[in-house]
C-alpha positions, 0 to 999 in steps of 0.5 A: 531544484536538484540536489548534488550527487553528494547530498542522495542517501547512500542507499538509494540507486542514482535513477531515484535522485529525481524521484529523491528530490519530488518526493523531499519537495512533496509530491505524494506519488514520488513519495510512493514511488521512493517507499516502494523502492525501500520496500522491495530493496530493488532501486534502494537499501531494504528499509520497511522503516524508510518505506513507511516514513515515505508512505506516511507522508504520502498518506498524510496528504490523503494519497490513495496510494500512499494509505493503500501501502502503510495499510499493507505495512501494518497489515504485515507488521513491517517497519511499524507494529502489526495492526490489523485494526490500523491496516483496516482504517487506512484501506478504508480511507484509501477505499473510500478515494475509489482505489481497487486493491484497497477496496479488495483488501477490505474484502478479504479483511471481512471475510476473515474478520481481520481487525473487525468481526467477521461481515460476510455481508460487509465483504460481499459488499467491498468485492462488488466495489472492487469488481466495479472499479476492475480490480483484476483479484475481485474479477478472478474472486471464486476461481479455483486458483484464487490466492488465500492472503493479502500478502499474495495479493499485494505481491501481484501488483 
């Protein structure tokens, strides 16, 4: 059911009232669709505060992508308290659901002993994973042009 104009948050663009109204009824890739949008500030008002209410919710009904997206926010501290050791726990669920990027992250999370002690084996791991599920950032891992943190990677989605 749609709302009237009256009833959108003010700072969400009208293209988003749709994705508004699935993502209040539940569905968890509207839920994504609308954090990012807070996220990026391009279809809404900024808010990492917003962002992470919608990637919670996401998360919550064990959407990959959801837990994918909080990790990144704790990974980098926006809209919630920098937690490396969180970021970790929420790829690894995301991970264990087959999602590239996620199982990507863990790689670069071992390697440098982000939220855990450093795994040289444990990353090599998690980057086999993420070549066999394609993710195009473990494919290109080793090259010379290669990015050095998960801000870069995230940003190349």
């Amino acid at each position: 059911m749609s709302s009237s104009p009256s009833e959108y948050p003010d700072d969400i663009d009208c293209t988003l009232w749709y994705t508004f109204d699935e993502a209040s009824s539940g569905n968890a890739s509207a839920q994504v669709k609308l954090g990012l949008a807070y996220l990026d500030g391009k279809q809404a008002t900024k808010s990492c505060d917003k962002a992470v209410k919608w990637f919670k919710k996401a998360a919550g009904q064990d959407d990959s992508q959801g837990q994918r997206y909080l990790a990144y926010c704790y990974h980098e501290g926006l809209g919630v308290s920098k937690s490396l050791e969180e970021a970790l726990r929420l790829y690894g669920l995301s991970a264990s659901s087959g999602n590239p990027r996620s199982t990507f992250c863990l790689y670069v999370m071992y390697s440098k002993g982000e939220g855990c002690i450093r795994d040289k084996r444990k990353a090599m791991q998690w980057l086999k994973k993420a070549r066999e599920l394609g993710d195009p950032l473990a494919i290109c891992e080793g090259l010379e042009s290669r990015p050095s943190t998960i801000k870069s990677y995230e940003k190349s989605i």
